[in-house]
N, C-alpha and C positions, 0 to 999 in steps of 0.2 A: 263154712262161712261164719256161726255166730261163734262157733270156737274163738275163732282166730280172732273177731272183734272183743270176744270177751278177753281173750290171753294178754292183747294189744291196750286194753282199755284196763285191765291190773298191772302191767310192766306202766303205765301213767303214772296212776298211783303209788308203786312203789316209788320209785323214778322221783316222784312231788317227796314222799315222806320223807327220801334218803336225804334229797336235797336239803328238805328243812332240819334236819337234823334228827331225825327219829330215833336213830338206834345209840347217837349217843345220848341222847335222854331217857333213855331205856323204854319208849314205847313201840308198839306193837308195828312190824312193817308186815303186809300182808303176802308173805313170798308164796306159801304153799296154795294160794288160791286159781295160782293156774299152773299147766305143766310148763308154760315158759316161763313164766317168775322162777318158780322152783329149779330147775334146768340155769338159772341165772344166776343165784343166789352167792356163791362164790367169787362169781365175774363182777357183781355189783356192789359184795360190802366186805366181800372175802381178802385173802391174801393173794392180789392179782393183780394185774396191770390191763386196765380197761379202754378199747377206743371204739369212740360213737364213729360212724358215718352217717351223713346226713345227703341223699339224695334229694337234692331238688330241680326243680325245671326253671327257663328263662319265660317258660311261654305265659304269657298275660292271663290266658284263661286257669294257668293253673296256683295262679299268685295265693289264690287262700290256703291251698295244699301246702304249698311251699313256704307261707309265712306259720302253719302250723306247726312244718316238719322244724323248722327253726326255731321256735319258742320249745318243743321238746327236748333239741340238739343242746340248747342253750342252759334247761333245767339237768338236763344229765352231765353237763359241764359243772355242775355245780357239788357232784355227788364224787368225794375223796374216799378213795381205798390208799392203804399203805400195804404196798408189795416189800415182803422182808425176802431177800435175797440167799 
C-alpha cells in the first residue's frame, strides 16, 4: 500500500519537473527515489517514444478521481522525449 502511494506520488513529481523543464535546465529530476521512477527513467526523458493512457469513469461519484487523473494526463502531455530512430 504506502509503496505504491509513495512510487505514485514521485512519478508526480518527476512528471511536474519534466514538464517544467527540469533536465533541460540542468536541475535535479528525482528518478531513483522510487523503483518505479527509476524503472521509467528511459521511457520518460530517454531515447523513446512515450504513450500516457488515462483511465477515467462517466460516473458522477467519481468526477474528482477523474478530473485528477486528467490534470496528470494533461501535465505528462507536456513532457517531450526525442526518439532517434
Amino acid at each position: 500500500g504506502s509503496n505504491i502511494n509513495n512510487s505514485l506520488s514521485v512519478l508526480g513529481q518527476v512528471i511536474s519537473k519534466l514538464a517544467g523543464g527540469a533536465e533541460k535546465k540542468g536541475l535535479h529530476v528525482p528518478f531513483r527515489q522510487s523503483k518505479l521512477t527509476y524503472l521509467l527513467t528511459d521511457a520518460l526523458s530517454g531515447n523513446s517514444v512515450t504513450t500516457m493512457l488515462a483511465n477515467i469513469s462517466p460516473a458522477q461519484s467519481e468526477a474528482d478521481e477523474t478530473l485528477s487523473t486528467l490534470r496528470f494526463a494533461d501535465s505528462v502531455k507536456k513532457v517531450k522525449t526525442k526518439a532517434q530512430v
